[in-house]
N, C-alpha and C positions, 0 to 999 in steps of 0.2 A: 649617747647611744653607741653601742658598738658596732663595730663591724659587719660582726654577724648579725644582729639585729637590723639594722640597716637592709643588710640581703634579704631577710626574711620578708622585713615590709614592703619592699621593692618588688620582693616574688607575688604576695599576697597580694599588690596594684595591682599588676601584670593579670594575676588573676581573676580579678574582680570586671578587670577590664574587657578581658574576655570574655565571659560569659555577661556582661552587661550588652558587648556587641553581638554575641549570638542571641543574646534575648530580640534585639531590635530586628535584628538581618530573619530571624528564623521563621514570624509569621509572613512576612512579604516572600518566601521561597514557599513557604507554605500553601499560600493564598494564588503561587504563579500557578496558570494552568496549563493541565499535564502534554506533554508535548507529542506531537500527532508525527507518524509516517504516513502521506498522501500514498495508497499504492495503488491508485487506480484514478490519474491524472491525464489528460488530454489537453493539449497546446495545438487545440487544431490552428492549422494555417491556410485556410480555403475560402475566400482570397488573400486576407490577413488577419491576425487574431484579434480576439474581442480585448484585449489587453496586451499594450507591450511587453518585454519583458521585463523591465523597471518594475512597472506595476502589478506583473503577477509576483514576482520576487519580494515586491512590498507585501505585499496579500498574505503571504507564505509569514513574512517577517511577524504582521502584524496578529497574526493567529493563531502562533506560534506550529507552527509547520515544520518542523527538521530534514526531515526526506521527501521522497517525491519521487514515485514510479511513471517515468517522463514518456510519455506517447504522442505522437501527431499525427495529423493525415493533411496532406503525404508528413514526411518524416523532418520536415523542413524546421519545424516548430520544437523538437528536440535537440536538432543540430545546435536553434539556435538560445536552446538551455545550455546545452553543454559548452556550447563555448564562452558565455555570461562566467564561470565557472564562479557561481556566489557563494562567499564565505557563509558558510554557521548551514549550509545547504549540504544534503547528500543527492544527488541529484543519479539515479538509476535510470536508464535508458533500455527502454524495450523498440524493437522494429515495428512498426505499423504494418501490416500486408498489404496497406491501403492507398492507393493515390487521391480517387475519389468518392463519396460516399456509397456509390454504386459497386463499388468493389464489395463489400460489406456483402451483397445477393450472390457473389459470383468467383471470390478470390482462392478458393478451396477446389475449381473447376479450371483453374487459367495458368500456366504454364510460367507465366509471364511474369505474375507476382511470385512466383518461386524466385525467379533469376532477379527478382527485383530486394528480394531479404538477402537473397547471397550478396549481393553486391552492398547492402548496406553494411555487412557483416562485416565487410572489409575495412571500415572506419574502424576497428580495432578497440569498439568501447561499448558493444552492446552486454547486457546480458539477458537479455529472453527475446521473447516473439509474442507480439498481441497489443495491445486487447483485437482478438478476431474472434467472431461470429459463425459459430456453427453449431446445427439442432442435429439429433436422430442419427439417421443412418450416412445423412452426407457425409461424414467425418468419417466413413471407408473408404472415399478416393482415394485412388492415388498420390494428386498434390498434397494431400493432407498427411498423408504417410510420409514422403518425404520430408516435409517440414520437421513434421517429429521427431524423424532421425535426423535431420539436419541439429537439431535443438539438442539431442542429445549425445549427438557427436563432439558438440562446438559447448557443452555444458551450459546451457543457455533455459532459462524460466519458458515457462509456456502460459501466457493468460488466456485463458480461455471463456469467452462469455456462451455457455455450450448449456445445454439439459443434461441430466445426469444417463442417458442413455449416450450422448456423444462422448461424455467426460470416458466412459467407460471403453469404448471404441479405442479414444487416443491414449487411453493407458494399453489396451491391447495389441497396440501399432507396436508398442515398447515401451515397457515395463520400468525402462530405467526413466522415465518421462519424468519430470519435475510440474506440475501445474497449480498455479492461481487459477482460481474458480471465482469468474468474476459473478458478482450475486449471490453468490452459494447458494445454484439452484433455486431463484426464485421462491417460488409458491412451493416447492416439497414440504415437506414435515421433517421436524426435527429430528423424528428417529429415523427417518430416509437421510437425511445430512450425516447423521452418527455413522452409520453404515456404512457409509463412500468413506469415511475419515478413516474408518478404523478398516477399511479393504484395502484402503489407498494412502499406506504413511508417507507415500511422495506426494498427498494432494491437502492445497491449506483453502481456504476458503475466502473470501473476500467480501466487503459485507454494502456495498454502496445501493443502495436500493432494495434493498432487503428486508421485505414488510416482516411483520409478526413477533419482532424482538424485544418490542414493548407493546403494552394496551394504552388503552384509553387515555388512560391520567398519567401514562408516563413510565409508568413503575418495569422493572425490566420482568419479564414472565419468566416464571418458575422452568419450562420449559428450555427457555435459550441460556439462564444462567446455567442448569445443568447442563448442558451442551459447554460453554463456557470453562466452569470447573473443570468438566474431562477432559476436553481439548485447549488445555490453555493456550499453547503452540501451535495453536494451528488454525489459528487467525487474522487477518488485518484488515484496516479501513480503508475508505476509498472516497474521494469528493463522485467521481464519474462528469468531470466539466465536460460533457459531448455538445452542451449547447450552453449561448452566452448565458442564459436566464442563471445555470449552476453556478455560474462566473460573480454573477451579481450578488448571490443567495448562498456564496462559499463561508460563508461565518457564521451563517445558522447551521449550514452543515458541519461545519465541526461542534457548535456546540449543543449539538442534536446527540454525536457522538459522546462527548465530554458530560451529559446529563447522565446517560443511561451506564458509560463507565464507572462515574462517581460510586454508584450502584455493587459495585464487583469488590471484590478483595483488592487494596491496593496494589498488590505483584500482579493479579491476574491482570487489571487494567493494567498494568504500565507494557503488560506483553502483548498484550490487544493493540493498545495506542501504538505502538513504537518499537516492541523488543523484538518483537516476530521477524519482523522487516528487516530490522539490522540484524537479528541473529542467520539473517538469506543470504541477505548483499554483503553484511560487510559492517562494519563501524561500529564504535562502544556500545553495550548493552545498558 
């Protein structure tokens, strides 16, 4: 055999061998499932969490979790995400308003928890404010004003677990406002969701408890796919661990998500799952 011949067969291996290895490798990448941005996460720490952080870390691993919109009350349980600083993890860090659960009735009224974000602000690795609770017309205070410009001063996310009358209020506070809409409005209707999206191209929606996105038997409704379609961008998911039980029940919640994804066009889910998030924060799309 010649020379050349010899290269040729030796290329032809080379080739055969690859695509024999992408044959084997490409249903197991196939079959991995799709990978989730957490962005509406809670690490409460009151008195101490229902999980170390070993084992939310593990949780995260085993679920296949990549990001993580990290929130605590008080903020102790962020702190101690971010200093874990876990590989294969994008770990975003929002300020909590909150020290105790009763801040939650009262933080938008208290002078106190203002001075108390400023000063977290100063660990030099936040970027928003929330998840905080406010309905109606309380979201004209004062302290609530400040916040907002404080957020949009310091370019910082707002989560908001608000009714679309408040939502509306803190975009009035200032216009330059960035908000997560934690819930995305509950109970509204999907052509009320539409409306705020397309009034508010600084507002994405957040979907953790968020009844009506499927029926019965599962199927995703004609109603929130088209919401979905229009707004591809301007979506993300959410466990909402505020109590252990979520903690426990964290892997049906992702694959509660991962059922009705399946559902979508595979770009639109992978912007739903993941792309939203990072195309916020930060990291490969």
């Amino acid at each position: 055999m010649t020379t050349f011949g010899r290269m040729v067969r030796s290329a032809t291996r080379g080739v055969a061998m690859l695509i024999a290895l992408a044959f084997i490798a490409g249903p197991a990448r196939a079959d991995e499932p799709i990978e989730i941005f957490d962005a509406h996460m809670h690490y409460n720490w009151e008195p101490k969490p229902f999980y170390s952080v070993d084992e939310v870390l593990a949780l995260f691993r085993k679920h296949r979790v990549t990001g993580i919109l990290a929130t605590s009350r008080p903020n102790t349980g962020t702190h101690a995400l971010m200093d874990a600083k876990p590989p294969g993890l994008q770990v975003v860090p929002f300020i909590r308003p909150y020290r105790v659960r009763a801040d939650i009735q009262t933080w938008f009224g208290d002078p106190f928890i203002f001075d108390l974000v400023q000063d977290e602000f100063k660990r030099g690795y936040y970027r928003g404010i929330g998840e905080f609770h406010i309905s109606g017309k309380a979201a004209e205070g004062e302290w609530v004003k400040k916040t907002v410009d404080f957020a949009v001063e310091h370019d910082l996310y707002l989560h908001a677990h608000a009714d679309d009358v408040a939502v509306e209020i803190l975009m009035r506070h200032n216009p330059r406002a960035r908000i997560i809409w934690a819930h995305t409005g509950f109970g509204l209707s999907t052509d009320r969701v539409a409306e705020m999206l397309s009034k508010y191209p600084k507002l994405w929606g957040e979907l953790s408890y968020r009844g009506g996105i499927v029926d019965g038997s599962g199927k995703l409704t004609p109603e929130w796919r088209a919401l979905f379609e229009r707004y591809p961008d301007r979506f993300l998911l959410g466990s909402d661990t505020w109590i252990n039980e979520r903690w426990a029940s964290y892997g049906d919640i992702m694959a509660g998500y991962r059922a009705w994804l399946a559902q979508l066009p595979p770009k639109i889910a992978a912007q739903i799952a993941h792309g939203n998030a990072k195309a916020l924060f930060g990291g490969e799309r």
